[in-house]
N, C-alpha and C positions, 0 to 999 in steps of 0.2 A: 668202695674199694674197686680201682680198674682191674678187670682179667687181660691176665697175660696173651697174648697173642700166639697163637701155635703158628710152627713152620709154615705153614699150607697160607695163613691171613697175612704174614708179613710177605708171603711169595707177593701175594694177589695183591697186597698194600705197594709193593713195588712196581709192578706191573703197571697199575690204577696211574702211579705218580709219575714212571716213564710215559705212558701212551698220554695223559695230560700235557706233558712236555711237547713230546712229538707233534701233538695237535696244536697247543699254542704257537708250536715253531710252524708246524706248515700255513695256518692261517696267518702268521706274519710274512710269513715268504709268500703269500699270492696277494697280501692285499686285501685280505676279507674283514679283518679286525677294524680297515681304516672307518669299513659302514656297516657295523653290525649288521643292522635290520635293513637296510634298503638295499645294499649288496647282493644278499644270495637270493632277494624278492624277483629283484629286476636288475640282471647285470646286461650290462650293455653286449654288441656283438665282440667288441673291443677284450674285456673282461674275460669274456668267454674266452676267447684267442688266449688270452694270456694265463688259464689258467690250465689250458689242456697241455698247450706247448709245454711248460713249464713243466709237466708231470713225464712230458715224452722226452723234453731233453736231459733230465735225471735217467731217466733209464736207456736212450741212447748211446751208442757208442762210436757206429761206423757211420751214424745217418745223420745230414747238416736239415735244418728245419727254414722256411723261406716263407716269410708271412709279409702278409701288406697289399692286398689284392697283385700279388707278382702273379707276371705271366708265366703261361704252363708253355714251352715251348715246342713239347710233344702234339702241342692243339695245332700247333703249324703244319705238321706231318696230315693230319688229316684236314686240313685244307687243303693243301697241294692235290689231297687223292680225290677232294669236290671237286676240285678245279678241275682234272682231267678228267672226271666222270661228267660234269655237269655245268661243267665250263665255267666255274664261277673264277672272278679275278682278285676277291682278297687275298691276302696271305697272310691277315692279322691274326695274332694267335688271343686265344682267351684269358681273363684274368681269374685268378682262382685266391682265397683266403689264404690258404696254407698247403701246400707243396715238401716233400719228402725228396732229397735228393740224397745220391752216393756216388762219389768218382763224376761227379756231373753230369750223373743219369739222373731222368726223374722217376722214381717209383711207385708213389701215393701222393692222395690227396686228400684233405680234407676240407668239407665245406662247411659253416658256422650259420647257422639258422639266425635272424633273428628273433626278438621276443614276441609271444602274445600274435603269434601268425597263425592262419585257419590251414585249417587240414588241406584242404588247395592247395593252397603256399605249399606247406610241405612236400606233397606230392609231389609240383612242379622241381622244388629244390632237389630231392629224391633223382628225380628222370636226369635232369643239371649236371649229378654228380658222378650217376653211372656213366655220360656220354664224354664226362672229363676222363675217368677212368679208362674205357675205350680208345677216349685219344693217348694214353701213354700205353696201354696194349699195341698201337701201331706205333708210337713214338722205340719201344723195345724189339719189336717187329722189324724197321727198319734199320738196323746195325745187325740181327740176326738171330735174335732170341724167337726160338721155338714154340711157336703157342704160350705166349706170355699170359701170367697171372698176377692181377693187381689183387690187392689186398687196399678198402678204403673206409673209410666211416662219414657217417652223418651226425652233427650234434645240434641237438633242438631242444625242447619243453624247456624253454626259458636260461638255454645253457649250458644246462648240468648234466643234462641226460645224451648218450650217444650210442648208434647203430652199426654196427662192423659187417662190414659187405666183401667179399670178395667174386670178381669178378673175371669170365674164365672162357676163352673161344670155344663156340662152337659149332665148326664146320665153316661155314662165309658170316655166322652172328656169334653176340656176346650175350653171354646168360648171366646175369648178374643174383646173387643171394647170397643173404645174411649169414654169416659165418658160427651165429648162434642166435638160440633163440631168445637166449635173455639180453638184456638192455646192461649199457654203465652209467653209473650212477658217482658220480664226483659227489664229495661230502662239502654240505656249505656252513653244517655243527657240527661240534665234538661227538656229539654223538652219531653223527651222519660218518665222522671220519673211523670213526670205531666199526660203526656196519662195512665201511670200504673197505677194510681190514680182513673182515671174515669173509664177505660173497664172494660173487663172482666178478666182482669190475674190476681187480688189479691183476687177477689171473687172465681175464679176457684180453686188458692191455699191452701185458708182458706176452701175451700168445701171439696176439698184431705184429707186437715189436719183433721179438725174435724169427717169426715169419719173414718179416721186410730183412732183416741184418743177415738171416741166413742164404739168402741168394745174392746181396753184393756180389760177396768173391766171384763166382761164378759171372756173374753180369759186366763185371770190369774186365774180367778176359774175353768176353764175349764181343764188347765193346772196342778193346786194346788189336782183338783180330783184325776186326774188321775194318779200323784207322789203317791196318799196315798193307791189310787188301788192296785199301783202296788207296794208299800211297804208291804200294808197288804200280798198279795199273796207272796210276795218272806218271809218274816215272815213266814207264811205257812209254803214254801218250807222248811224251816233252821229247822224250831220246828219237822215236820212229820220226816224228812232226818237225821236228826242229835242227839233227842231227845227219840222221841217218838218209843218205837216197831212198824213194820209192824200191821196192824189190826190183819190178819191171828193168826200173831205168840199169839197176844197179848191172841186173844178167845182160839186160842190154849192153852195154859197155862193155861187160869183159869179153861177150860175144865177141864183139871188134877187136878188143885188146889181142882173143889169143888167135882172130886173122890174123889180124897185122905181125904178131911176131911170128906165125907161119910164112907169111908173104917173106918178111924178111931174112928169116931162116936161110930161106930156101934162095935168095936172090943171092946171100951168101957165100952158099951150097954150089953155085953156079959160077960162081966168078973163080971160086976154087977150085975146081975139076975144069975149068973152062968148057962148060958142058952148052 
């Protein structure tokens, strides 16, 4: 004879049959179901790319996502400042995995490790990523944002796992550290999606995100000023440059001008009093 199920089993039986769901939907929406086993073993850089995006552009709102080794065009800003320090002549900017833009600022970045690389590697990728970061700290710097703060992460040990850094001037350098101490952890099983659910990796996400979403506003006007600054002054330039006589010339002239109508004032003056 079956026992009946009390309120509390059919909660938890429902529960069980939603979150099943939810996991068989997110595993077909990234792609994981198509290679069971060799997928979440060894995913490509590619995979990887596509399975973080994925989870950022669900919980985006104000922020466009740029993947595909695109250039960071914030890395041009700090070439320009090698070039006049150090006299270098590129002015190629670097290529980066993924890029965070808003209002066609750049904000963050992310760099994609690939697999099965030595602690080296990583490190070097590591130092890579803060120096990308840095460069959009001057890239916000030059329009006029105040001691900018990038927020970025690293993702490595074979894809799934990633490190949230944020990075912060100070004084003439950049100090770069992890925004926490624990790691995120992307589910590649049902049961890995079920632990995502409880820890700390979709809190840690949404923390990044809303970080990055919450300073647009502010960074579009920041931006929007400094277009109008700098339209007003090149206006200047066009009107003084191309318009207007030099000041000199201009006093000069009337200097003469208001001679001359003295001279002939007054020659006036004399023909009529026959003086």
């Amino acid at each position: 004879m079956l026992e009946a199920k009390t309120g509390l089993q059919l909660e938890l039986s429902c529960i069980d049959s939603a979150l099943d769901k939810s996991a068989e939907a997110y595993f077909n929406k990234f792609g994981l179901c198509d290679r069971p086993t060799a997928h979440p073993k060894n995913p490509s850089e590619s995979d990887c790319l596509y399975l973080w995006t994925s989870i950022f552009r669900i919980l985006m709102e104000k922020i466009q996502i740029k993947t595909g080794e695109t250039m960071l065009e914030a890395s041009k800003v700090m070439k320009k400042l090698q070039q006049m320090e150090h006299g270098e002549v590129t002015d190629a900017g670097k290529r980066v995995n993924c890029i965070f833009v808003a209002g066609g600022i750049e904000i963050s970045n992310i760099e994609f490790k690939r697999p099965n690389v030595s602690g080296a590697e990583v490190a070097i990728q590591n130092r890579k990523n803060v120096r990308l970061a840095r460069c959009i700290q001057e890239g916000l710097a030059s329009f006029g944002v105040n001691e900018p703060v990038v927020y970025m992460a690293d993702v490595h040990v074979q894809g799934f796992t990633g490190i949230f850094y944020r990075v912060r001037p100070m004084g003439d350098i950049a100090v770069a550290g992890t925004t926490t101490e624990e790691v995120v952890n992307l589910p590649s099983t049902v049961g890995g999606l079920r632990e995502f659910l409880e820890d700390s990796s979709l809190p840690i996400i949404w923390s990044y995100i809303a970080k990055l979403e919450a300073h647009v506003p502010a960074l579009k006007i920041i931006k929007e000023q400094n277009e109008a600054r700098q339209a007003r002054r090149g206006m200047a330039k066009h009107i003084f440059r191309s318009s207007t006589p030099p000041l000199s010339l201009t006093y000069e002239r009337q200097i003469q001008r208001t001679k001359e109508h003295i001279t002939n004032t007054f020659e006036v003056l004399k023909g009529h009093y026959d003086l």
